[in-house]
Biopython code that builds the backbone (N, CA, C, O; Angstrom):
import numpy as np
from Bio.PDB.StructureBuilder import StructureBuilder

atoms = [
    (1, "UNK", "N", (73.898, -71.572, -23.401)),
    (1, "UNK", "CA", (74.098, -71.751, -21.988)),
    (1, "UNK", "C", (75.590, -71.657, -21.703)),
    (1, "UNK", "O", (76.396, -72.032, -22.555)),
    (2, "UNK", "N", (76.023, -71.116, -20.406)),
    (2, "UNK", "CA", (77.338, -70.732, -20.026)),
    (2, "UNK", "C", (77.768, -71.264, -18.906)),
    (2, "UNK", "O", (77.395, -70.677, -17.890)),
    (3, "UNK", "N", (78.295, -71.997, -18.795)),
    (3, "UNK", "CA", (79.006, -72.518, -17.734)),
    (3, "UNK", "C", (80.751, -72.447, -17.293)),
    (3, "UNK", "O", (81.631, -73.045, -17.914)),
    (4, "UNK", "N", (80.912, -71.814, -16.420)),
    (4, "UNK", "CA", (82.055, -71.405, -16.334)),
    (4, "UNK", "C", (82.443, -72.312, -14.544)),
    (4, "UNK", "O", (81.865, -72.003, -13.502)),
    (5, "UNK", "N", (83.296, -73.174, -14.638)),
    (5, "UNK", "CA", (83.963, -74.030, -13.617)),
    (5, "UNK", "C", (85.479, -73.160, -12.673)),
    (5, "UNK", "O", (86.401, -72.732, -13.368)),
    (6, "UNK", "N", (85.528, -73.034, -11.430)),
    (6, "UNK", "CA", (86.399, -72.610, -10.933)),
    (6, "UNK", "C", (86.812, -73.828, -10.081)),
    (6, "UNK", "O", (86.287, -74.066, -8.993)),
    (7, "UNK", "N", (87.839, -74.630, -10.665)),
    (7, "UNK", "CA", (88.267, -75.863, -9.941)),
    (7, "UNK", "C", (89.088, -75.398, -8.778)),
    (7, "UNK", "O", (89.186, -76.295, -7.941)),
    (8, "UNK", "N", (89.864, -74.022, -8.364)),
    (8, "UNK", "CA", (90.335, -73.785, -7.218)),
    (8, "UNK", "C", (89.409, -73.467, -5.701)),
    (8, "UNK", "O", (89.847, -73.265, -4.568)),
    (9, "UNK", "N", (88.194, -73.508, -6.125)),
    (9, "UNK", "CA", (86.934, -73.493, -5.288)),
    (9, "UNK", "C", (85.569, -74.025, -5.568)),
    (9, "UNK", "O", (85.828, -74.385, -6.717)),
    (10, "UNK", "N", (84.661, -74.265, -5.457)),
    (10, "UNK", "CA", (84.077, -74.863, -5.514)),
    (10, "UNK", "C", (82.323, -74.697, -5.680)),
    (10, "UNK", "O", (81.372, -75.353, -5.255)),
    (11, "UNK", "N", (82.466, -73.396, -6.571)),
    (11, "UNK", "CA", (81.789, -72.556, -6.901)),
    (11, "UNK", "C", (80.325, -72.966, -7.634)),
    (11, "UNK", "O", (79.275, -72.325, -7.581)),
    (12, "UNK", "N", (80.535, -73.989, -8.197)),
    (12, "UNK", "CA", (79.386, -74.841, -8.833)),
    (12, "UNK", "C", (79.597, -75.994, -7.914)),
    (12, "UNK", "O", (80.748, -76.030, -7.478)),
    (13, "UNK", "N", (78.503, -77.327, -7.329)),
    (13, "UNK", "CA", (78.845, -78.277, -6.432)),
    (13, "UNK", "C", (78.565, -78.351, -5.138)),
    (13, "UNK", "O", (78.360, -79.416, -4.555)),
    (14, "UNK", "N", (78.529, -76.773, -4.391)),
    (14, "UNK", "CA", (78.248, -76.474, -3.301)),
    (14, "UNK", "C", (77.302, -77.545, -2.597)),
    (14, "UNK", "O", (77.459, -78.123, -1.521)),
    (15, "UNK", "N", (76.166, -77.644, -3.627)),
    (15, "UNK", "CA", (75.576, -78.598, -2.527)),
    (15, "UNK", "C", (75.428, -80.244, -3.180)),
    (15, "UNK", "O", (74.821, -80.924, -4.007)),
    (16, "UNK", "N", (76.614, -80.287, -1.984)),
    (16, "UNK", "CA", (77.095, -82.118, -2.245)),
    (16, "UNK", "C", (75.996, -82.822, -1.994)),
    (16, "UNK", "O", (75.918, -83.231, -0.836)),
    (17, "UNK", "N", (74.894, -83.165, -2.896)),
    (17, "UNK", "CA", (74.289, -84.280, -2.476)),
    (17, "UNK", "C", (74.123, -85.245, -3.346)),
    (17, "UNK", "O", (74.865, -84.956, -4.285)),
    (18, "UNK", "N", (73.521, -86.325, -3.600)),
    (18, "UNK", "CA", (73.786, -87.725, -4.213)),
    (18, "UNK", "C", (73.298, -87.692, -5.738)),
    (18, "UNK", "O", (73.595, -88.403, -6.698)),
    (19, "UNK", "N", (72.362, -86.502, -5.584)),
    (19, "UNK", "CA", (71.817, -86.836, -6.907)),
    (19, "UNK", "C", (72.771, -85.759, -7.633)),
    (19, "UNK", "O", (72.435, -85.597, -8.806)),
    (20, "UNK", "N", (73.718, -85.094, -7.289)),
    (20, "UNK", "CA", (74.525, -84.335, -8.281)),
    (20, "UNK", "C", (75.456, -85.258, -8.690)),
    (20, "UNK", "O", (75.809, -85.023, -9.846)),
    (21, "UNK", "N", (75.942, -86.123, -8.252)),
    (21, "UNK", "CA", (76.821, -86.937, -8.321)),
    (21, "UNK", "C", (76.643, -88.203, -9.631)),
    (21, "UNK", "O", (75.707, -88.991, -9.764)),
    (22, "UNK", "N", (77.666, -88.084, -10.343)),
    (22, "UNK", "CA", (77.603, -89.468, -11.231)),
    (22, "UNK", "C", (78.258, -90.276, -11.221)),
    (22, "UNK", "O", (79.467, -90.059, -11.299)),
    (23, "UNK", "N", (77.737, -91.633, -11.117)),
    (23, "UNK", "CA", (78.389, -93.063, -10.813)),
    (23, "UNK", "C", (80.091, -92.883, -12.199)),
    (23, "UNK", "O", (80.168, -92.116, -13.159)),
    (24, "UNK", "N", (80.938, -93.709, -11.805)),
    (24, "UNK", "CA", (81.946, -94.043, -12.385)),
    (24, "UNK", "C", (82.160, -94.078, -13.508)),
    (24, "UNK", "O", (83.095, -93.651, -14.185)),
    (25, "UNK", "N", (80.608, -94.996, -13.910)),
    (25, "UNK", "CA", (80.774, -95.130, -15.548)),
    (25, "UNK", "C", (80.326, -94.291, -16.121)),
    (25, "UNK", "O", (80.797, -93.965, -17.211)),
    (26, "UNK", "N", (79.063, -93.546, -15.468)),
    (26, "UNK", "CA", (78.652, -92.338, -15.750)),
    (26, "UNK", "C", (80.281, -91.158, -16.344)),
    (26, "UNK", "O", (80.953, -90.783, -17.305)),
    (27, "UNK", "N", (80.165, -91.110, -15.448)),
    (27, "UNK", "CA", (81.686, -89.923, -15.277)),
    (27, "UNK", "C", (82.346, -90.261, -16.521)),
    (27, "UNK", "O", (82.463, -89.340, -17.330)),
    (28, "UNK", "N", (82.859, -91.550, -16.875)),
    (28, "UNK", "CA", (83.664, -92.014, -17.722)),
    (28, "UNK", "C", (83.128, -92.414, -19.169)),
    (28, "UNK", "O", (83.557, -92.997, -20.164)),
    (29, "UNK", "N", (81.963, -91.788, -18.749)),
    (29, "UNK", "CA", (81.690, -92.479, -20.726)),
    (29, "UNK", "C", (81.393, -90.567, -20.799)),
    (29, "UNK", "O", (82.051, -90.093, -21.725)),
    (30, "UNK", "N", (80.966, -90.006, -20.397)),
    (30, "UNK", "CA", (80.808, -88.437, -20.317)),
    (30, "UNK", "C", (82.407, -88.034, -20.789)),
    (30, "UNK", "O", (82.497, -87.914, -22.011)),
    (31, "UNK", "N", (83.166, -87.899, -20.345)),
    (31, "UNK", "CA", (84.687, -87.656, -20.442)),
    (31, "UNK", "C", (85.169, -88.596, -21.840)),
    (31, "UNK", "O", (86.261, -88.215, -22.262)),
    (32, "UNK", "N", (84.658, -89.567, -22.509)),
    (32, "UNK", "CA", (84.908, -89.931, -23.667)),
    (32, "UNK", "C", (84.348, -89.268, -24.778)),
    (32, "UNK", "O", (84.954, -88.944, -25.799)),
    (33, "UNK", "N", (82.758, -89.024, -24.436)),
    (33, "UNK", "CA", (82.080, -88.210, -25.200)),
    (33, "UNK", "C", (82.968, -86.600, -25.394)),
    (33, "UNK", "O", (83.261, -85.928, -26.383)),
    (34, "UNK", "N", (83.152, -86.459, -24.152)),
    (34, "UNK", "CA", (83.873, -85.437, -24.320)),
    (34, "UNK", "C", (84.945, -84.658, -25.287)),
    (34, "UNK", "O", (85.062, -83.563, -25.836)),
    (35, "UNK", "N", (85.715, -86.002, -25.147)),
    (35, "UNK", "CA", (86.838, -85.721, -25.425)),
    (35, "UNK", "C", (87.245, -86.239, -27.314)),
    (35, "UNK", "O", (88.166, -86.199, -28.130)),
    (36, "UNK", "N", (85.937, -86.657, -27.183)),
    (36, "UNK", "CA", (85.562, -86.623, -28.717)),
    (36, "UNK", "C", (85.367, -85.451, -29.704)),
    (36, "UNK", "O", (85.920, -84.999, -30.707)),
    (37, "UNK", "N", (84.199, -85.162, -28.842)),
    (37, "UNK", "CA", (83.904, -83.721, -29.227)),
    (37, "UNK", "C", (85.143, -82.650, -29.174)),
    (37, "UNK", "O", (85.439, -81.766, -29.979)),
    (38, "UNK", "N", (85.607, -82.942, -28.250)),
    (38, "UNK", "CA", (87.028, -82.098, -28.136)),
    (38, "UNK", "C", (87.827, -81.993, -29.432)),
    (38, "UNK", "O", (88.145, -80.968, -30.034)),
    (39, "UNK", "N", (88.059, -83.139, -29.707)),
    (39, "UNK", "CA", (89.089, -83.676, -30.911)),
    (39, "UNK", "C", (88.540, -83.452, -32.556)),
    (39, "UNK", "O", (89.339, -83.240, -33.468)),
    (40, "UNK", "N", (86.908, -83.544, -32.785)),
    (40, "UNK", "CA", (86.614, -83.168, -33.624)),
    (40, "UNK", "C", (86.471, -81.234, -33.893)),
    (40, "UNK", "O", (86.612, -80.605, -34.942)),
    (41, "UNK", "N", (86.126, -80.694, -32.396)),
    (41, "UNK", "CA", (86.157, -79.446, -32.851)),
    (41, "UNK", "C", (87.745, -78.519, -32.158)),
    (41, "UNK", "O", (87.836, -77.772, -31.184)),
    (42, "UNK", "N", (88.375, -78.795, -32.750)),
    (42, "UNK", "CA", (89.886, -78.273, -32.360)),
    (42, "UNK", "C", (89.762, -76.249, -32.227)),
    (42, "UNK", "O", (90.261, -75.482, -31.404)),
    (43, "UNK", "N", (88.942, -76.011, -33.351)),
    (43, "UNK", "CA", (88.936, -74.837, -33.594)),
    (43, "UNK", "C", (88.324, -74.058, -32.488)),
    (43, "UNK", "O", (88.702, -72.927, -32.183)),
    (44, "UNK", "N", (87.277, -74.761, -31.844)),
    (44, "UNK", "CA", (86.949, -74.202, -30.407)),
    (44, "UNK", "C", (87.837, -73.656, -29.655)),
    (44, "UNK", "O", (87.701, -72.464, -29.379)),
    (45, "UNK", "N", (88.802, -74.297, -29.216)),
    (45, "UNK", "CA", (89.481, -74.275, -27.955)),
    (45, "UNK", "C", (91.190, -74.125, -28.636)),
    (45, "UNK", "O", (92.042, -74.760, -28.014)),
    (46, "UNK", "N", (91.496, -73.604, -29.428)),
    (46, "UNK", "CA", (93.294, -73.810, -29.798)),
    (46, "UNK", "C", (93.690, -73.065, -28.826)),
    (46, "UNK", "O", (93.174, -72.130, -28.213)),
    (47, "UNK", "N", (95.164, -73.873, -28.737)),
    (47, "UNK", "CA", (95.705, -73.853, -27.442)),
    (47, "UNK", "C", (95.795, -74.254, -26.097)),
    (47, "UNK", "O", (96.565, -73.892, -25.207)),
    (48, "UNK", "N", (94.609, -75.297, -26.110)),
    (48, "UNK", "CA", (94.441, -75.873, -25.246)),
    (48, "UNK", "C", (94.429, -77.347, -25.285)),
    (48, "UNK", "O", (93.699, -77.937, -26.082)),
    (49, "UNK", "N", (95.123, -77.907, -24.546)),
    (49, "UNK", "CA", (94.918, -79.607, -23.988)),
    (49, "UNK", "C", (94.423, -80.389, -23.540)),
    (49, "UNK", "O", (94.447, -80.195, -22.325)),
    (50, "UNK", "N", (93.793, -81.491, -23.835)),
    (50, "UNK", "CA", (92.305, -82.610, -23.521)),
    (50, "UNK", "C", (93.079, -82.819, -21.930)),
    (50, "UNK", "O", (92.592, -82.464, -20.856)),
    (51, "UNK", "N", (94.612, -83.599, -22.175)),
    (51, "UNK", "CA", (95.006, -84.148, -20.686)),
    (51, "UNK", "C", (94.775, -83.286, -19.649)),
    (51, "UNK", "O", (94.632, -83.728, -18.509)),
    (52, "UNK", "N", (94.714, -81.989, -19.914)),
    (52, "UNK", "CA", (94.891, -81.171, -18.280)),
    (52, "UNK", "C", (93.296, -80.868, -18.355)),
    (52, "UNK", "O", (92.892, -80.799, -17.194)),
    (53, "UNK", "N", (92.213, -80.657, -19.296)),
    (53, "UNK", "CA", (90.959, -80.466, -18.758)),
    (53, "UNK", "C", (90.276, -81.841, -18.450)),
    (53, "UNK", "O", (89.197, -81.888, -17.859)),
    (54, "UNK", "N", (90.885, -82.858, -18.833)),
    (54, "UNK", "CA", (90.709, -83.818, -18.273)),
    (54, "UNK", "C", (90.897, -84.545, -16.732)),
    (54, "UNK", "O", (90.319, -85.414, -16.079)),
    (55, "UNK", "N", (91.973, -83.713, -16.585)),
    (55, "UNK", "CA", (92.530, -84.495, -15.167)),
    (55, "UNK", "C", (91.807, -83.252, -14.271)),
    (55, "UNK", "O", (91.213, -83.711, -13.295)),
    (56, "UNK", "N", (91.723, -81.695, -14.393)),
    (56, "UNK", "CA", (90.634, -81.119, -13.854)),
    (56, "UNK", "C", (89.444, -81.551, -13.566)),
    (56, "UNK", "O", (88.839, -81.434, -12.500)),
    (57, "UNK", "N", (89.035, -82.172, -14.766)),
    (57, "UNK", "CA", (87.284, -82.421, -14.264)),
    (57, "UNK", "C", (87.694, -83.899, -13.603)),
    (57, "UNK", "O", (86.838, -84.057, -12.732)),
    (58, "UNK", "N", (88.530, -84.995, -13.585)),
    (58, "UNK", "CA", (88.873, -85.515, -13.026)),
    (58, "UNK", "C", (89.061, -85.155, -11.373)),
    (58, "UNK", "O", (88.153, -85.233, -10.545)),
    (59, "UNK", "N", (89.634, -84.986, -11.260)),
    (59, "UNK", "CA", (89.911, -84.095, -9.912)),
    (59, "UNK", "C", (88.746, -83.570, -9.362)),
    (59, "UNK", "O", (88.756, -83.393, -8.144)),
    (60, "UNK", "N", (87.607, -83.243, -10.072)),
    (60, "UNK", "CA", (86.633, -82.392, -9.608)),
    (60, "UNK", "C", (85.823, -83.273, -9.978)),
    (60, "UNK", "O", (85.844, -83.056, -11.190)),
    (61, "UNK", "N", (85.013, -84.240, -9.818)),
    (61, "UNK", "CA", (84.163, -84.988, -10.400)),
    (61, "UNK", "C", (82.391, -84.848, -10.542)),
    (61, "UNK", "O", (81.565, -85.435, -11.240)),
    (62, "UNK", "N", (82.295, -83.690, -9.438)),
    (62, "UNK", "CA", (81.274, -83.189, -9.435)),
    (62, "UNK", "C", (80.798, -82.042, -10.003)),
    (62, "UNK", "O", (79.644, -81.614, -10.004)),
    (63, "UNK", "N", (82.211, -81.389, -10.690)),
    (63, "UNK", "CA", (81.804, -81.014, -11.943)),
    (63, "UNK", "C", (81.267, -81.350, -13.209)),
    (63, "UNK", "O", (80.675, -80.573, -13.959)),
    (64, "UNK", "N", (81.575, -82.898, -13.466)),
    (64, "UNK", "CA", (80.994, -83.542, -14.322)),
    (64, "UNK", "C", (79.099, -83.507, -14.159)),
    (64, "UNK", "O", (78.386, -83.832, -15.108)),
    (65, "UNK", "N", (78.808, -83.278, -13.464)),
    (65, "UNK", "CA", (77.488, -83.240, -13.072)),
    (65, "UNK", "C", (76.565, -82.281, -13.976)),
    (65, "UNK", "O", (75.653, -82.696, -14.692)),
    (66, "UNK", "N", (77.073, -80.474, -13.783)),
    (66, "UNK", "CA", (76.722, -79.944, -15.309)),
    (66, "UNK", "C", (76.813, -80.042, -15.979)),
    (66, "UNK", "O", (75.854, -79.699, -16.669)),
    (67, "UNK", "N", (78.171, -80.689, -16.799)),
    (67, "UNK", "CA", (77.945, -81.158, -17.935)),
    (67, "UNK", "C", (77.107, -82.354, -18.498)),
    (67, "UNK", "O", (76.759, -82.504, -19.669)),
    (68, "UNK", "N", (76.923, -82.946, -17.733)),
    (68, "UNK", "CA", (75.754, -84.639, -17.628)),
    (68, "UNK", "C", (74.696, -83.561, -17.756)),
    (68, "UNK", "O", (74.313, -83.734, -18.913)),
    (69, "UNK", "N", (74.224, -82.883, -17.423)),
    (69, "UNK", "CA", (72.897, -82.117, -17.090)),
    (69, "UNK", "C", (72.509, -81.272, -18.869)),
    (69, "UNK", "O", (71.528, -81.394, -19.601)),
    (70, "UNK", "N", (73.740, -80.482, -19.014)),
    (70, "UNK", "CA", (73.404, -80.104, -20.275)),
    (70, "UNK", "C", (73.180, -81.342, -21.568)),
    (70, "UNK", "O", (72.374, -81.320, -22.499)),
    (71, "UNK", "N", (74.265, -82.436, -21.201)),
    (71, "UNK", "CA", (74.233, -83.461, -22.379)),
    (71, "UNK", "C", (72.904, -84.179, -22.510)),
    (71, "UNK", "O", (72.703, -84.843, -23.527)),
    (72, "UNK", "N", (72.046, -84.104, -21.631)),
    (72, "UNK", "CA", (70.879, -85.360, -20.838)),
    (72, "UNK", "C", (69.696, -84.535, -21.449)),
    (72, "UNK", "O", (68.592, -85.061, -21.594)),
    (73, "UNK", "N", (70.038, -82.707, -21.953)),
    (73, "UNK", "CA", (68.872, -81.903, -22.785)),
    (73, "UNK", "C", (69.218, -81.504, -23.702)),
    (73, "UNK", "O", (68.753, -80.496, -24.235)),
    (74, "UNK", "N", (70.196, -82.240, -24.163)),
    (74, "UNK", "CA", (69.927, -82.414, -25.806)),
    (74, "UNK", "C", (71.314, -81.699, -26.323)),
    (74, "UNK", "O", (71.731, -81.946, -27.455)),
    (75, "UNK", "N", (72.120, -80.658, -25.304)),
    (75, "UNK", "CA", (73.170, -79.860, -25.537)),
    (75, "UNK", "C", (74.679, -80.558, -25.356)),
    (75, "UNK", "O", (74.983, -81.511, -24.640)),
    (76, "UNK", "N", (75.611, -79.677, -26.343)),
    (76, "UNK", "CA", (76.409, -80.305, -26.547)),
    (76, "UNK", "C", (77.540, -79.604, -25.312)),
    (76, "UNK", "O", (77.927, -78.576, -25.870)),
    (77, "UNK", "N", (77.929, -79.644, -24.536)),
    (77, "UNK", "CA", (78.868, -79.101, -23.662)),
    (77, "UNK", "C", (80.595, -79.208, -24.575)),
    (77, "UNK", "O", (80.911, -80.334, -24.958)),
    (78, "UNK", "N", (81.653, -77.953, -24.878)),
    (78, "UNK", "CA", (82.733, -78.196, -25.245)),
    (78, "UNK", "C", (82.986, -77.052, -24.583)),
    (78, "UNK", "O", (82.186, -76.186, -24.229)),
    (79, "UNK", "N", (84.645, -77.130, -24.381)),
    (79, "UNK", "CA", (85.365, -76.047, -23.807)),
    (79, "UNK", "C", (85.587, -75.045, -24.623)),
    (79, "UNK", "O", (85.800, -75.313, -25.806)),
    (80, "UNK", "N", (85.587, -74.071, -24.308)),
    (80, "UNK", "CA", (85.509, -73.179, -25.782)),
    (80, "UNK", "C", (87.058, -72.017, -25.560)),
    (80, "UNK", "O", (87.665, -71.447, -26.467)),
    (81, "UNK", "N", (87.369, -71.962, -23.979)),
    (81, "UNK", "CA", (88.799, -71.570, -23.382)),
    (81, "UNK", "C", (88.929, -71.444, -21.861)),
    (81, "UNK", "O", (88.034, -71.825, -21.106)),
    (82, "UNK", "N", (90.304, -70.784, -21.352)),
    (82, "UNK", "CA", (90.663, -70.726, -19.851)),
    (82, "UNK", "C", (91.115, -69.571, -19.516)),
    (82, "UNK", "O", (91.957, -68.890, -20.101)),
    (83, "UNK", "N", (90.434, -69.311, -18.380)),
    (83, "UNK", "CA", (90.571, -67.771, -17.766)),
    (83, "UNK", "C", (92.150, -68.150, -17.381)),
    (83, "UNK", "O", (92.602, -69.121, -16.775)),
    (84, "UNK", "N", (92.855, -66.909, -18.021)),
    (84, "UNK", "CA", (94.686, -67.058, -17.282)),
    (84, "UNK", "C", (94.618, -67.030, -15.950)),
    (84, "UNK", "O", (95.343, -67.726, -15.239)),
    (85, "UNK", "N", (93.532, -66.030, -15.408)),
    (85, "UNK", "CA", (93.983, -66.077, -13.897)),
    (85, "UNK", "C", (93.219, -66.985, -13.131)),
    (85, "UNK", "O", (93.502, -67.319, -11.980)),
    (86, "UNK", "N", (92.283, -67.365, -13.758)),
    (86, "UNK", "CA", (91.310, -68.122, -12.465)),
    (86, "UNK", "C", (92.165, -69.484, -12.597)),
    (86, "UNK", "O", (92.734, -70.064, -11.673)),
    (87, "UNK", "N", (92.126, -69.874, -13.991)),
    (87, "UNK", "CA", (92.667, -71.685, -14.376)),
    (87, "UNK", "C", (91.063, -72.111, -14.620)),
    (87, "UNK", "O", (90.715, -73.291, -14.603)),
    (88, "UNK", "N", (90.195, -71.079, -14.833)),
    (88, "UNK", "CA", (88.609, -71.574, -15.217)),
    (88, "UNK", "C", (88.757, -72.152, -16.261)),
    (88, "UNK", "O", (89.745, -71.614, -16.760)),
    (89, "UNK", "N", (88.288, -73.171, -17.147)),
    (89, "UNK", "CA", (87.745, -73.456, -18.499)),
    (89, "UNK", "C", (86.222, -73.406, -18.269)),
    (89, "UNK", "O", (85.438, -73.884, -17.450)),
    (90, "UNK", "N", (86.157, -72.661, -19.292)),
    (90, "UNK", "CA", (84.958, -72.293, -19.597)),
    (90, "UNK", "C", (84.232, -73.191, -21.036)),
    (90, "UNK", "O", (84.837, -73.333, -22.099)),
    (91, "UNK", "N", (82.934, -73.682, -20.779)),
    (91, "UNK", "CA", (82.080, -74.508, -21.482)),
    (91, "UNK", "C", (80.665, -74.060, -21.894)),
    (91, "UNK", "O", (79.876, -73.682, -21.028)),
    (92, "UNK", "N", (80.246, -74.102, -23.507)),
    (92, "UNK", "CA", (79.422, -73.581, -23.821)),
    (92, "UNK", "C", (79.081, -74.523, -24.173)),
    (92, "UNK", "O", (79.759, -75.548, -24.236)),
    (93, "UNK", "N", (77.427, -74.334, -24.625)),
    (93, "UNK", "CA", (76.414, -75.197, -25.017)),
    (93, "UNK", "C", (76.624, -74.866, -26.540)),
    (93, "UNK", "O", (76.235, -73.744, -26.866)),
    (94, "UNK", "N", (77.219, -75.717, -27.615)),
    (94, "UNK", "CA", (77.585, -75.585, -28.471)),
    (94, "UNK", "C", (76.646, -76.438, -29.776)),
    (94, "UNK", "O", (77.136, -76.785, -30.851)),
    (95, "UNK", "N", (75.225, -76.650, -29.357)),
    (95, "UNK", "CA", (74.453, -77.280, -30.103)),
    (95, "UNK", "C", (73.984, -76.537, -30.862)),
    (95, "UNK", "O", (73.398, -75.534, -30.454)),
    (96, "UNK", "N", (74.101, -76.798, -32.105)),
    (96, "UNK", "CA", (73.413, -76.229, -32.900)),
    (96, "UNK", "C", (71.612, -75.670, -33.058)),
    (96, "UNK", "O", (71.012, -74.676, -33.467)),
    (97, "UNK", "N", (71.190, -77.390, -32.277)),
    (97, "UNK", "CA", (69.986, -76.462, -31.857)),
    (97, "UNK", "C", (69.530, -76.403, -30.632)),
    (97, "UNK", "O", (68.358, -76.524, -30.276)),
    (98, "UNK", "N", (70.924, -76.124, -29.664)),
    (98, "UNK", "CA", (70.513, -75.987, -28.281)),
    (98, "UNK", "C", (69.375, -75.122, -27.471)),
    (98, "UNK", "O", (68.571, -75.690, -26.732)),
    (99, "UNK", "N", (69.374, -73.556, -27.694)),
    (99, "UNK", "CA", (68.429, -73.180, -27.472)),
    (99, "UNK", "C", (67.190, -73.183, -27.952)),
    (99, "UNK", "O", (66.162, -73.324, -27.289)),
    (100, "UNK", "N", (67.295, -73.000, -29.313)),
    (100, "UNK", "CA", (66.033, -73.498, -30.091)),
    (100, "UNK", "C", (65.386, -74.552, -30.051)),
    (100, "UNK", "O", (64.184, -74.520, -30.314)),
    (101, "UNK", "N", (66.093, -75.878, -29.676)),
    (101, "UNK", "CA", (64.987, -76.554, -29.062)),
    (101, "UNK", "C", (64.552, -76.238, -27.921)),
    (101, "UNK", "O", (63.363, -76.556, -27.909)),
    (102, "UNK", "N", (64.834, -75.805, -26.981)),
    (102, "UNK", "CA", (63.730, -75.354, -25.482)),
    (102, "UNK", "C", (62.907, -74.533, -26.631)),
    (102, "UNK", "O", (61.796, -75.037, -26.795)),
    (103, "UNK", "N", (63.080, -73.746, -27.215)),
    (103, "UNK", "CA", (62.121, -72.473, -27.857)),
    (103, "UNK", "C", (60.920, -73.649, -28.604)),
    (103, "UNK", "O", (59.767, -73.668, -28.172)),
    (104, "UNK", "N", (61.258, -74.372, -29.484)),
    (104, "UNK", "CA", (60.515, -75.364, -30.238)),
    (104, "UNK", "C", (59.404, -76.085, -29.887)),
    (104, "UNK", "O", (58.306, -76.390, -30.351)),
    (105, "UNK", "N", (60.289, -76.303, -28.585)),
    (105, "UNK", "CA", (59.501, -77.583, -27.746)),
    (105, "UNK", "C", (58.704, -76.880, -26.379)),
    (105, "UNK", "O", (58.041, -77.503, -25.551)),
    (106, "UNK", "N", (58.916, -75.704, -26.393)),
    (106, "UNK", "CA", (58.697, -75.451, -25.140)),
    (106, "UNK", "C", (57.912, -73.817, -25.441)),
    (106, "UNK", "O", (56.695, -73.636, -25.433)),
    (107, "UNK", "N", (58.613, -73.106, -25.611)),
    (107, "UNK", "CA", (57.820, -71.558, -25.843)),
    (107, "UNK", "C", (56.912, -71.701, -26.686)),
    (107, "UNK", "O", (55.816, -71.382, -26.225)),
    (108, "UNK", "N", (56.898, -71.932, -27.390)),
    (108, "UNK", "CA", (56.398, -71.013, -29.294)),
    (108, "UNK", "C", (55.367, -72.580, -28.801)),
    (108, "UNK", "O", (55.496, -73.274, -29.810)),
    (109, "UNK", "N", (54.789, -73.107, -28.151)),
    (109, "UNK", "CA", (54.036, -73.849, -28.150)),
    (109, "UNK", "C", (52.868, -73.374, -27.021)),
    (109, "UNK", "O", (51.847, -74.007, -26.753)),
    (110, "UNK", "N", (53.153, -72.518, -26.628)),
    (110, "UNK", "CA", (52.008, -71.991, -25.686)),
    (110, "UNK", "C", (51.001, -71.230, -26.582)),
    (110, "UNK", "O", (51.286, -70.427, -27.470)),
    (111, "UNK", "N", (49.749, -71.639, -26.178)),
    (111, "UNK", "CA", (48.709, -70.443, -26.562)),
    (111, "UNK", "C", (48.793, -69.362, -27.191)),
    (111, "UNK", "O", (49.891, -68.936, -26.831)),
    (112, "UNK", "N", (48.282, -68.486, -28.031)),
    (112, "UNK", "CA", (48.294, -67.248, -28.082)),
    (112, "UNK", "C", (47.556, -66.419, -27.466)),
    (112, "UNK", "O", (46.553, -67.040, -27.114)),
    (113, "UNK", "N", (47.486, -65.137, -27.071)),
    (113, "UNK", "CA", (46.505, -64.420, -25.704)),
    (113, "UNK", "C", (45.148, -64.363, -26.799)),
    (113, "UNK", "O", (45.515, -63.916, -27.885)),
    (114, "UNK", "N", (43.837, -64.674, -26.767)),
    (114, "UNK", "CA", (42.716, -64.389, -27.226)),
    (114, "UNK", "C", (42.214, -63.207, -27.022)),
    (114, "UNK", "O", (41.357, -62.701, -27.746)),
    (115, "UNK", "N", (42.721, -62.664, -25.998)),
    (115, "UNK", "CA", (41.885, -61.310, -25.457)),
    (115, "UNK", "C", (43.043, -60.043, -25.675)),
    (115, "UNK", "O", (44.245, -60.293, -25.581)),
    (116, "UNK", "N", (42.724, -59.178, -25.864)),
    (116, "UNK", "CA", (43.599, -57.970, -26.041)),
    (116, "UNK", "C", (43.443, -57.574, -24.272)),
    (116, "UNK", "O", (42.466, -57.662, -23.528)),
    (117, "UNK", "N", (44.860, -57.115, -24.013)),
    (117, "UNK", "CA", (44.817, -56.634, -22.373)),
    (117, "UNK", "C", (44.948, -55.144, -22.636)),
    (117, "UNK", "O", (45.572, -54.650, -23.576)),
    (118, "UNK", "N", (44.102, -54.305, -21.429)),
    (118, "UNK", "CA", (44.033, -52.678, -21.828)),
    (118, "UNK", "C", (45.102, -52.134, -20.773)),
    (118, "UNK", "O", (45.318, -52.467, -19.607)),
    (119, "UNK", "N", (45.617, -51.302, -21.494)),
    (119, "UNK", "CA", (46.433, -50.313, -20.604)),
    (119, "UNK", "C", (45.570, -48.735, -20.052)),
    (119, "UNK", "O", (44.790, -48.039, -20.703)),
    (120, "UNK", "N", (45.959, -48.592, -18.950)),
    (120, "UNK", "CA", (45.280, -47.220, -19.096)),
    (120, "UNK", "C", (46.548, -46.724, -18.426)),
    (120, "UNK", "O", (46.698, -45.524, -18.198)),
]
sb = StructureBuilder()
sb.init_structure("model")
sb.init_model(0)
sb.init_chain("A")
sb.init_seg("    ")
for serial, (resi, resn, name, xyz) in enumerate(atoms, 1):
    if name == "N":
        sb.init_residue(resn, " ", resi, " ")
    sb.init_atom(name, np.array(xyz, "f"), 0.0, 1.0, " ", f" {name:<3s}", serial, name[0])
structure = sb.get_structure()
């Protein structure tokens, strides 16, 4: 999963309503998690600094919202880099078995077709 944040607009967020929004502590234990993950995977992101994507999603707090969203299904959200011109950081779903679990839990668990379908 790809999530790409443009903190000079407001491109993800658009629609301000309550349930995008996360309470304080919410916000703040997310941004620890974060910044954990940050610190253990350095190799992701070199060249880049926890304080300024911090005080971004700070600043933007309703950006924190996708990332709560990916963390809440099982995925690991880290910055992986920043567009020079936008000032985007960009965040991938960096779980090892991020997609594969939707596939696990979710596809490869449906039925198989019993009937052959005909083409003509």
């Amino acid at each position: 999963m790809i999530s790409k944040f443009d903190f000079k607009s407001d491109k993800i967020g658009t629609m301000k309503s309550n349930r995008m929004k996360l309470s304080a502590e919410q916000g703040e234990e997310l941004l620890r998690a974060s910044k954990v993950r940050f610190e253990k995977n350095m190799k992701r992101h070199r060249g880049l600094d926890w304080a300024k994507v911090q005080a971004k999603l700070k600043a933007h707090p309703e950006k924190l919202w996708s990332l709560h969203e990916m963390e809440s299904t099982g995925g690991e959200p880290d910055v992986v880099g920043q567009d020079n011109k936008t000032g985007e950081y960009v965040f991938y779903d960096c779980s090892s078995q991020g997609s594969l679990r939707f596939r696990r839990f979710g596809l490869l668990e449906l039925p198989a077709p019993t009937t052959r379908i005909e083409f003509s």
